[in-house]
N, C-alpha and C positions, 0 to 999 in steps of 0.2 A: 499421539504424536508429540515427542518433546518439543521444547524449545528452539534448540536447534534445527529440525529440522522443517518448523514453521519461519525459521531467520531465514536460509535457506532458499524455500518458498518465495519470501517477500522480495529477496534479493533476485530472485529471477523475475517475478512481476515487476518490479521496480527498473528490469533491465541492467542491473548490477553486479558485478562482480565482489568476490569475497577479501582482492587486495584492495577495493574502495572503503570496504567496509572497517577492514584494518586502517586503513589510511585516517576516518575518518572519527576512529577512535583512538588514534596515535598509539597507534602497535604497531609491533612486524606480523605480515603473514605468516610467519610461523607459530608467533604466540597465538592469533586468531587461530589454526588450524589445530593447536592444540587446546583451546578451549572450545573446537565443535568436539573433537576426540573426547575429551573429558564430561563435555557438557559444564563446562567450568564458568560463567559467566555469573556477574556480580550484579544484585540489583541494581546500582548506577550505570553499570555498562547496560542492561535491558532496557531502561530506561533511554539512555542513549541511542539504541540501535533500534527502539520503536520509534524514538523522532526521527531518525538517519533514512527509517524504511518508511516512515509518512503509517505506522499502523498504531494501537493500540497496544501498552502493553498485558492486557486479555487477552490479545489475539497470541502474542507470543507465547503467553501459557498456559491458558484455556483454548485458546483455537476459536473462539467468537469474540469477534469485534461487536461490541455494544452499538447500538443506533442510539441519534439523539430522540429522546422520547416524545420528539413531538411532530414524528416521520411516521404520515398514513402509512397503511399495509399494502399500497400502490407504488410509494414513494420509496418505501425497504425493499420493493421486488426490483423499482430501477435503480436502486444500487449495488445489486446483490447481482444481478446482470451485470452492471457497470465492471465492478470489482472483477471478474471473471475475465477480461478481456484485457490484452499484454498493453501496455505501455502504449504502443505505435497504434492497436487498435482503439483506445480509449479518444486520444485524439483526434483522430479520425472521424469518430461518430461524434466526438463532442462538440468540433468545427461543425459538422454538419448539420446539427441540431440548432445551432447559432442561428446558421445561415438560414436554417427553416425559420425560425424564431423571427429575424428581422424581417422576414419578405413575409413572412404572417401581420406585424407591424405596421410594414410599409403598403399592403393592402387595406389596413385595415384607416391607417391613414387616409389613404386616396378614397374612400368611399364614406 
C-alpha cells in the first residue's frame, strides 16, 4: 500500500475530508488530487500531513506505526484495538473508561 492510500486511510479515521487536508496545507483541492494521481507528495508535505492526521510518518510509508518502547504487550494490544475504532467510537469508549476509572476511585475512596 503506497503512501497515498495510507493518507487516505487516516483521513477517513481522522473523520476528514481530502478539502481539509488541502486546506490545511494551503493548496487547492485540485493540486491535492493531483498529487494522490501522481503520488507526488514532498517530504515536508508527509511530514505535514502525519502531524495534520495525528499518525507517524512510518505509518504513511511503512504501514507501521512504531510504539513507544516502553508499552507492555498488554498495553500495544489496547491500542492496536483502540486505533481500529472510527473517531466517534474511540470517544465513546474512552468517556466510558474515565467514568469506570473515577467510580473505581471514588469506591475506593469511600472504603
Amino acid at each position: 500500500m503506497c503512501a497515498n492510500e495510507k493518507i487516505k486511510i487516516a483521513l477517513k479515521k481522522c473523520g476528514k475530508i481530502q478539502k481539509d487536508l488541502a486546506d490545511a496545507l494551503n493548496i487547492s483541492k485540485r493540486t491535492l488530487d493531483t498529487k494522490f494521481y501522481k503520488g507526488g507528495f514532498y517530504a515536508d508535505e508527509l511530514i505535514q500531513i502525519a502531524d495534520y492526521l495525528n499518525v507517524s510518518i512510518d505509518y504513511l510509508i511503512t504501514g507501521h506505526d512504531p510504539l513507544p518502547k516502553d508499552l507492555t504487550a498488554d498495553e500495544a494490544e489496547w491500542l492496536e484495538l483502540y486505533r481500529k475504532l472510527d473517531p466517534s467510537e474511540q470517544l465513546e469508549h474512552r468517556a466510558e473508561l474515565k467514568g469506570y476509572i473515577k467510580a473505581k476511585e471514588r469506591m475506593w475512596f469511600l472504603s
